[in-house]
N, C-alpha and C positions, 0 to 999 in steps of 0.2 A: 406707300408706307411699308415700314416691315413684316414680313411673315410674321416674326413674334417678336415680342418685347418685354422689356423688365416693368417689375408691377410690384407693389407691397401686397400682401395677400396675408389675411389672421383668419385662420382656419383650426375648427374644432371637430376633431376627426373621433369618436369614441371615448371623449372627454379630454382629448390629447390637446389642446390649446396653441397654435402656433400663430407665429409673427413673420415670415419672412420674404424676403427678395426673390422672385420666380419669375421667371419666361412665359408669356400668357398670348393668349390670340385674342385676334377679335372680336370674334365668336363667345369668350369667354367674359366679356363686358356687356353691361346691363344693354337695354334696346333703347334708339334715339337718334333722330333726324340727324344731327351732326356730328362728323368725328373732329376732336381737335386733338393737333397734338402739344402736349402737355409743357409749358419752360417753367411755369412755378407753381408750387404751393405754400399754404401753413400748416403751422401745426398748433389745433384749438383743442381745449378741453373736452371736447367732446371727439374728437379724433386720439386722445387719451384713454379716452373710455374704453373705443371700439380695440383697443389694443389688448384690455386686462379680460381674465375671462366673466368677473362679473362685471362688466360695464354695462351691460341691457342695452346696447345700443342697435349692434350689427341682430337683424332679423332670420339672415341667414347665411350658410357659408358654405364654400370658404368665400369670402368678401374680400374687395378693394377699396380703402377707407379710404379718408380726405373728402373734407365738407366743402373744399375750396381750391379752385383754379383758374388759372390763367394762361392762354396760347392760341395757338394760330389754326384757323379751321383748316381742317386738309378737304373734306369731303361735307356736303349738304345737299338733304334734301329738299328742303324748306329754302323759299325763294328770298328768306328777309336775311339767309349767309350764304358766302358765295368761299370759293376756295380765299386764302389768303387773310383775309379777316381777324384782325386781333381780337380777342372777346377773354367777358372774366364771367365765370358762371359758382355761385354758389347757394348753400342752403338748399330748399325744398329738400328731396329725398336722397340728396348726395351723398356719397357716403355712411349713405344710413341701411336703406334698401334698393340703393343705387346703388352700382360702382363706380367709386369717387377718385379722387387728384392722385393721389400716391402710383401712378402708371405714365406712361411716357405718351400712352394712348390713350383718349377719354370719352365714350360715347355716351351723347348728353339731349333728353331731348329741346328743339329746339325754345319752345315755352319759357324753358328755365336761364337761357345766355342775355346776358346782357355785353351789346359790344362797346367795347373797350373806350372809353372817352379821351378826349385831344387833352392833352395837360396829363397823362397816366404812362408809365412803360406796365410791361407787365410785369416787372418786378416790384415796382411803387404798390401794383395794384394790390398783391400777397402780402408783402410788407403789411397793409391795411387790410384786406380778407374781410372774413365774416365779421372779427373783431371789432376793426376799425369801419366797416358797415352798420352795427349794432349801434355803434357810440353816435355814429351823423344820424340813424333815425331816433337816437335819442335827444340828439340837440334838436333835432329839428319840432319835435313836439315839445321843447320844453318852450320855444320860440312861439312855436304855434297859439299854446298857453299864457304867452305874457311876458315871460322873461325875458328882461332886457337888461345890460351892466347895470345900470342906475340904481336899479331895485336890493344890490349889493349882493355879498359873497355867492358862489355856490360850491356847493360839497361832490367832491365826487371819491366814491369809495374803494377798496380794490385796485388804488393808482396806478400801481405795477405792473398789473395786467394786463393782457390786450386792449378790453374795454377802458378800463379806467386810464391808462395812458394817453388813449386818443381822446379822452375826455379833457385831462389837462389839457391838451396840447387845440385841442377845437375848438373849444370855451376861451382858452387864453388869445388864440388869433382873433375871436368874433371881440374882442375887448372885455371880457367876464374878471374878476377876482376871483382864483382857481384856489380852494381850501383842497389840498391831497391828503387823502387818509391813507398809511398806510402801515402794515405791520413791520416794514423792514428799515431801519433805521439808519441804514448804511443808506437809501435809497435816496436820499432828499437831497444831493447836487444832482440827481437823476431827475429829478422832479422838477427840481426849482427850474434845470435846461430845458426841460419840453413846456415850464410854462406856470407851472404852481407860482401863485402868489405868496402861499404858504405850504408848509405842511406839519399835520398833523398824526398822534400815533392814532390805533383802534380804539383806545381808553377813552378819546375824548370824543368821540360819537358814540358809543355804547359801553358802559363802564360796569356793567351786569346789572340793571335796575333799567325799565322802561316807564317815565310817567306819563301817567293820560295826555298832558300838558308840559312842555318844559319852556326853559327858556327861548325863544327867537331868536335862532344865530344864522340862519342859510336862508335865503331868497328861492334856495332852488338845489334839488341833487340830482347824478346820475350815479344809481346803484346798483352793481351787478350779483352784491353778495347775498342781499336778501334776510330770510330768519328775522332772528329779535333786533340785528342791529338797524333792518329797516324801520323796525316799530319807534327805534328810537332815535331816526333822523327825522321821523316823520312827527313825532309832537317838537321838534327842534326848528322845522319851516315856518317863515314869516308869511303873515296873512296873504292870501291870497296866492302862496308862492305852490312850484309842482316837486315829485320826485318822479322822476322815470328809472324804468326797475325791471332788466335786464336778464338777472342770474339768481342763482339760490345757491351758489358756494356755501351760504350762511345758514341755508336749511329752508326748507319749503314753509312755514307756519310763522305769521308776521301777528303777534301779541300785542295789536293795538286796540283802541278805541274809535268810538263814532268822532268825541271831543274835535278830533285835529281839523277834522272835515267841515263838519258843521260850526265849530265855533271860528275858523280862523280860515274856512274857504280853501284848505289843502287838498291838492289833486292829486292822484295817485295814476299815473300813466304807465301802463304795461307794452312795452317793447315787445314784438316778434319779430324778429327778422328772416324766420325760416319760409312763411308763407306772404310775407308782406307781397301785395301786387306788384305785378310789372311796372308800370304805370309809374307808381311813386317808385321806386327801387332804381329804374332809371337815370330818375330825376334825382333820387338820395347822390348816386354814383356822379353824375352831374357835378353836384356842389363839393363833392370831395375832391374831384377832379380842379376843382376853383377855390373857392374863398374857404372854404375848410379843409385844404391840403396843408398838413404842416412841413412849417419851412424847411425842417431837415430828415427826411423819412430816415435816412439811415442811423440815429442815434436809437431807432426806436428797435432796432436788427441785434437781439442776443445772440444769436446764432444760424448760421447760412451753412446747410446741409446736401447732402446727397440722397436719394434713394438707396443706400446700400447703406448710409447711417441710419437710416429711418428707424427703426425696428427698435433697435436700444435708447434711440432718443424720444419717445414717444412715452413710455410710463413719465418721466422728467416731468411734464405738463401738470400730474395729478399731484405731483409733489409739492407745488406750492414754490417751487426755489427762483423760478425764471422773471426777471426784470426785461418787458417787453415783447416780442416777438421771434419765434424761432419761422425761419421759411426753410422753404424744400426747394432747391436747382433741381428740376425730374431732369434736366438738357445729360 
């Protein structure tokens, strides 16, 4: 590999706040059984974060963000990678208090890779990321729990988003009736392609009023936004149906009741997918790899980047304006 190499690096030097493109060594990357070197990333909400100076994300600096990557191992010491190996490794402390994707070089320990599945390139895999990982262990508990198409619609929130996009589009392959929510109105021939049955705006899942009890309209949700509007999909699920519940875009504090639970057998399922075990994490990547690949990954690509765009496109994320998935080419 190279002596040195290009790296996004957000460093906070005397309150001096920086984002940019630098020449880094290896030496200069977190410690861990395997080097890969890096062909793709994404770019999530919380790699947004690490970008602005209040984002609370990065622990220390200067830091190498990106919660998410994909490529080819050059070096292992760990006997379960050998040179050559395609592998996609995200979550746990990547990016966080790791040194993460945004570098051409990634040292990762071996614990956290998972390699790469038959049916995946490694562009497919960034394309889907932690995002579209989020969304498969949230179908997969909603499955686990019961729901099945027959049972009627489900809602998913946030369409636009990474999560919510691969919701439509997961739910509408497994045979589901895909209710999209979303705020942007221009978005719904976007929607209706990856698979909405319908769609809907924010007004009709949470209209500024939560009651204990509302009408039964969804069998089942995945929501990444969280706040008041989850309080108010959640008296809106039909007996015995779940919501699985992602993010807090909507704000951390869910102003609901006992009612929904006890009277009508509503599940409240909490996603992580930062420390979810090997084990199932494997297996998630498995089925994304198969029956829950959507048919066209590239409709879901808003934009396909460089490391040397990174920098400037990376606040975009917190803004709210992106339909989809932005990836990073590190090549």
């Amino acid at each position: 590999m190279e002596k040195n190499f290009q790296a996004v690096v957000v460093d906070n030097k005397e309150g001096n706040f920086s984002v940019e493109t630098k020449h880094v060594f290896l030496e200069d990357l977190s410690s861990g059984e395997v080097v890969i070197k890096v062909h793709y990333s994404g770019v999530n909400y919380k790699d947004g974060l690490a970008s602005t100076p209040d984002g609370k994300i990065v622990r220390s600096f200067p830091h190498i963000p990106g919660i998410d990557l994909a490529g080819i191992v050059v070096s292992s010491e760990d006997s379960r990678f050998k040179e050559g190996d395609p592998v996609i490794a995200t979550s746990y402390e990547i990016g966080v208090s790791h040194s993460g994707g945004y570098s051409e070089y990634a040292r990762i320990p071996a614990d956290w890779i998972v390699p790469l599945p038959t049916g995946l390139s490694l562009k497919e895999a960034m394309i889907i990321g932690t995002a579209g990982f989020t969304t498969a262990l949230s179908v997969q508990r909603l499955l686990d729990n019961g729901m099945k198409p027959e049972n009627g619609p489900v809602l998913v929130t946030g369409a636009t988003g990474g999560v919510g996009s691969f919701g439509v589009a997961m739910l509408s392959k497994l045979g589901f009736e895909v209710v999209a929510s979303s705020g942007k109105k221009e978005a719904e021939d976007y929607l209706t392609s990856i698979g909405a049955s319908s769609v809907i705006g924010r007004e009709e899942v949470y209209n500024g009023k939560v009651k204990a009890l509302d009408k039964q309209l969804w069998a089942g949700a995945i929501d990444p936004v969280g706040g008041e509007s989850l309080a108010a999909i959640i008296s809106k699920i039909t007996y015995g149906g779940s919501v699985a519940v992602s993010g807090l875009t909507g704000g951390g504090a869910v102003p609901t009741s006992v009612f929904p639970f006890i009277l009508r057998g509503v599940n409240l399922l909490g996603i992580d997918s930062v420390y979810c075990p090997m084990e199932k994490r494997r297996a998630i990547w498995e089925r994304i790899a198969n029956d829950l690949k959507p048919e066209n990954l590239s409709a879901f690509v808003f934009k396909e980047i460089s490391l040397k765009q990174l920098p400037e496109e990376l606040p975009t994320i917190l803004e709210g304006g992106i339909t989809g998935r932005i990836i990073v080419s590190v090549e």
